[in-house]
C-alpha positions as CSV (number, residue, x, y, z in Angstrom):
1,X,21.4,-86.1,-54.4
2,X,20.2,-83.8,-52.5
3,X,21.1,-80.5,-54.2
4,X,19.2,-82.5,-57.7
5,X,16.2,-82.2,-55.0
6,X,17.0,-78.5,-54.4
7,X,17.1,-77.7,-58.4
8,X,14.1,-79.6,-59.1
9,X,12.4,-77.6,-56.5
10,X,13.5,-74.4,-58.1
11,X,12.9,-75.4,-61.7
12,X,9.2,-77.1,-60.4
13,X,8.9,-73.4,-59.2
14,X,10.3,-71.9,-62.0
15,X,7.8,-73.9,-64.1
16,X,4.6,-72.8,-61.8
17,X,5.4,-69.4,-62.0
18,X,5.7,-68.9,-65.7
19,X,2.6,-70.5,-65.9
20,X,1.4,-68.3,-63.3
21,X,2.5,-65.0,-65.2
22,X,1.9,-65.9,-68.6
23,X,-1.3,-67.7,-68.5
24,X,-2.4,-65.3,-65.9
25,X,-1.7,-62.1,-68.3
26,X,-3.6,-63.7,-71.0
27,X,-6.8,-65.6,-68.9
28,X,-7.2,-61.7,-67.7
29,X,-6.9,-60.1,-71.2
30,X,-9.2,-62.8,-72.4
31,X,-11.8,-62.5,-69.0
32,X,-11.5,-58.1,-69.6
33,X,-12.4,-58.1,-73.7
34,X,-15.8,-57.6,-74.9
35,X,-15.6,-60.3,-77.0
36,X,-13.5,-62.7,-74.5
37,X,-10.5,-62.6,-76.9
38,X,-11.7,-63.3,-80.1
39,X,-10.6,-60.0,-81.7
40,X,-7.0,-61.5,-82.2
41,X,-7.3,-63.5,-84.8
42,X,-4.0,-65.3,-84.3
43,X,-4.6,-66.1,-80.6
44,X,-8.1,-67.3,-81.0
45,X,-7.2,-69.5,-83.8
46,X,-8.6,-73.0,-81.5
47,X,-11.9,-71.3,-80.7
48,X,-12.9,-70.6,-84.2
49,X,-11.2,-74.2,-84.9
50,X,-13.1,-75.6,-82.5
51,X,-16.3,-74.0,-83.4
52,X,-15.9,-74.6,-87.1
53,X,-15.9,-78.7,-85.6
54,X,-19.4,-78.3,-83.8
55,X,-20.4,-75.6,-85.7
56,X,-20.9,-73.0,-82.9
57,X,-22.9,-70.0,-83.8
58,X,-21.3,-66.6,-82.4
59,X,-23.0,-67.1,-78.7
60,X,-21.0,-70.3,-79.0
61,X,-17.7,-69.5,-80.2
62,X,-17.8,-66.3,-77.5
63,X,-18.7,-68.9,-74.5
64,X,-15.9,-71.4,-75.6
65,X,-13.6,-68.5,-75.7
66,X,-15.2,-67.5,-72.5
67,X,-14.4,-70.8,-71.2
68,X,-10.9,-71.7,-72.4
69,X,-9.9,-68.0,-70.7
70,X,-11.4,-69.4,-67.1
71,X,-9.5,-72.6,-67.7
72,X,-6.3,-70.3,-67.7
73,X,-7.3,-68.2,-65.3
74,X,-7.8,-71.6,-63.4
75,X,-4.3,-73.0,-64.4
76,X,-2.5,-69.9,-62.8
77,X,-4.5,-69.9,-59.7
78,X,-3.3,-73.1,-59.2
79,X,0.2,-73.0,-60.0
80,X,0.1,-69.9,-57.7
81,X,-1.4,-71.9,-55.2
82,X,1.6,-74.2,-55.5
83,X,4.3,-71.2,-55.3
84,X,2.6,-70.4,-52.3
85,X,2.4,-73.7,-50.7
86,X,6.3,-73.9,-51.9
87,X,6.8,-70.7,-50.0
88,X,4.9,-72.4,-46.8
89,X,7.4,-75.5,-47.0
90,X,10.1,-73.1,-46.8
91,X,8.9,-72.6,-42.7
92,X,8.5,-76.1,-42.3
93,X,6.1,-78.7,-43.3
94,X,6.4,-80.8,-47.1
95,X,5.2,-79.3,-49.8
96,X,2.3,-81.2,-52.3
97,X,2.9,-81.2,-55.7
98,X,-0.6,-82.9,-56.5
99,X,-2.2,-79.4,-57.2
100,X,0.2,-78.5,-59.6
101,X,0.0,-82.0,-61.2
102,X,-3.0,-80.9,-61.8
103,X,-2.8,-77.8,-63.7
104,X,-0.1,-79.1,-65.5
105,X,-2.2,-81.7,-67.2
106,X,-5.0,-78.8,-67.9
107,X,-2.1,-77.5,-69.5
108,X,-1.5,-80.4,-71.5
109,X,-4.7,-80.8,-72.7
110,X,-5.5,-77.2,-73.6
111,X,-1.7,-77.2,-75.7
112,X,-2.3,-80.4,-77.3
113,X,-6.1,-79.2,-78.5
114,X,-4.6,-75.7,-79.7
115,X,-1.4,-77.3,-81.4
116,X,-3.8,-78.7,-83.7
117,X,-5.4,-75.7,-85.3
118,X,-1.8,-74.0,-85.3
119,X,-0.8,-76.5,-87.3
120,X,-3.5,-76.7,-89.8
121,X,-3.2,-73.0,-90.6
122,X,0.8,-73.5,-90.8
123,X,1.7,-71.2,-88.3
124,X,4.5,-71.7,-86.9
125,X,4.6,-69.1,-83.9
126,X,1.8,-70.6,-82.1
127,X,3.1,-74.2,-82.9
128,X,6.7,-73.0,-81.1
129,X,4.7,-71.7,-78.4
130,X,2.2,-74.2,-77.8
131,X,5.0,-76.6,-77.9
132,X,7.2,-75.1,-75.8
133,X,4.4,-74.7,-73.4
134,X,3.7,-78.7,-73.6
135,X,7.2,-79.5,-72.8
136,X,7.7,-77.1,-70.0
137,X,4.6,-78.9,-68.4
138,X,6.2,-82.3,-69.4
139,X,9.2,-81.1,-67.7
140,X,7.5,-80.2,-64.6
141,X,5.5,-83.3,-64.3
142,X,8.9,-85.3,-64.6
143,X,10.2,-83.2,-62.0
144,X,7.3,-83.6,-59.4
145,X,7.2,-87.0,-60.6
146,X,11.3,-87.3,-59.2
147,X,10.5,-85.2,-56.2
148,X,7.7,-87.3,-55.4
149,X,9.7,-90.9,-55.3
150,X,13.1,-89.2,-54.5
151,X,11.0,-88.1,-51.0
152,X,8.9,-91.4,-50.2
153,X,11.5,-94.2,-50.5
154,X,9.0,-97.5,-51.1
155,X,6.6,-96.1,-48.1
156,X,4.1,-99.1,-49.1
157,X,6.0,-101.6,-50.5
158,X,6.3,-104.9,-47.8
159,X,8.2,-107.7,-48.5
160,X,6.5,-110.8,-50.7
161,X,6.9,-112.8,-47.1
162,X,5.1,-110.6,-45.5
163,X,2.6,-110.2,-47.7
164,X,1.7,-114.2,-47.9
165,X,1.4,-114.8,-44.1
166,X,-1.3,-111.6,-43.7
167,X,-3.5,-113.5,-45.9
168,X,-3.0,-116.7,-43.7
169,X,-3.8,-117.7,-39.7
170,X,-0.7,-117.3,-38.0
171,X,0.7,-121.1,-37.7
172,X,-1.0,-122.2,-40.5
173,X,0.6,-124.3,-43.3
174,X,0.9,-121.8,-46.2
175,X,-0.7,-124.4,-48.1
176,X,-3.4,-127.1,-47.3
177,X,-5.7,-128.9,-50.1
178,X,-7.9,-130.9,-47.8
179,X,-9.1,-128.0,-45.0
C-alpha cells in the first residue's frame, strides 16, 4: 500500500506540473499579446463564444480574454505552489493537497465552459484537448482524494457509544420521559 501512496504522489505531481507548464506557456502568451490572445482564432474560440452569449462588444471580448489568461496564469501558480510544497514534504513535514484541489476545479470549470464552443464549431482538436485536460484534472482530484483518506485513517470518526453519552450527564439514564 504504500508504494500506491508513492505513485499517486508522483502522478499528483506529474499532473501539477503539466498544468504548470502548459497552462503557464499559454496564460503568458495570452498576458504578452496585444490583443490578449484573440488573434488565434482557434484558441480563442470560448471568448468569442462567450461574448456572442452576452453580446460583448470588442472592449468586452479583449477583457474576458484578458481574464480567462489570469485564471491560467492563476491555475499554474498554484499547481507550482503545490510542486513546491511537494518538494518541502520531501525534508519533512506533510504535504497539502487542498491548493491544488483547488486549481484543479478552476481547471474543470474553464474545460467544461471551452468544451462547449469546441464542440459547436465541430472541432475536434480542441475537444481532444479540452478533454484530455478535464480528465487529467479528474485524475488528480481522485488521486488527492486517495492520498487524502489513505493518510488520515477515520481521524474524526468516534464510536456511536461515545457519541450518545457526550450528549448526556455522566450517570444519567440514556433515556427519561418524566425529568
Amino acid at each position: 500500500m504504500h508504494s500506491l501512496s508513492r505513485a499517486a504522489s508522483a502522478m499528483i505531481v506529474g499532473i501539477a506540473l503539466y498544468f504548470t507548464l502548459s497552462w503557464g506557456t499559454e496564460a503568458l502568451r495570452i498576458l504578452n499579446s496585444p490583443t490578449y490572445g484573440l488573434e488565434e482564432v482557434w484558441r480563442s474560440q470560448i471568448v468569442f463564444a462567450i461574448g456572442r452569449l452576452f453580446s460583448l462588444d470588442p472592449i468586452g471580448l479583449i477583457k474576458l480574454a484578458a481574464f480567462f489568461g489570469t485564471l491560467k496564469l492563476a491555475v499554474a501558480a498554484l499547481c507550482a505552489v503545490h510542486i513546491l510544497d511537494r518538494l518541502r514534504s520531501l525534508f519533512g513535514g506533510k504535504a497539502d493537497s487542498e491548493v491544488l484541489e483547488g486549481a484543479l476545479i478552476l481547471v474543470v470549470l474553464i474545460s467544461i465552459a471551452s468544451v462547449g464552443p469546441a464542440v459547436w464549431s465541430q472541432s475536434a482538436d480542441l475537444v481532444r484537448e479540452d478533454t484530455v485536460q478535464l480528465v487529467l484534472a479528474a485524475v488528480g482530484a481522485a488521486l488527492c482524494m486517495m492520498e487524502r483518506s489513505h493518510g488520515h485513517p477515520a481521524e474524526n470518526a468516534k464510536p456511536a457509544a461515545s457519541m450518545e453519552l457526550t450528549a448526556t450527564p455522566r450517570g444519567a439514564p440514556w433515556y427519561s420521559p418524566f425529568r
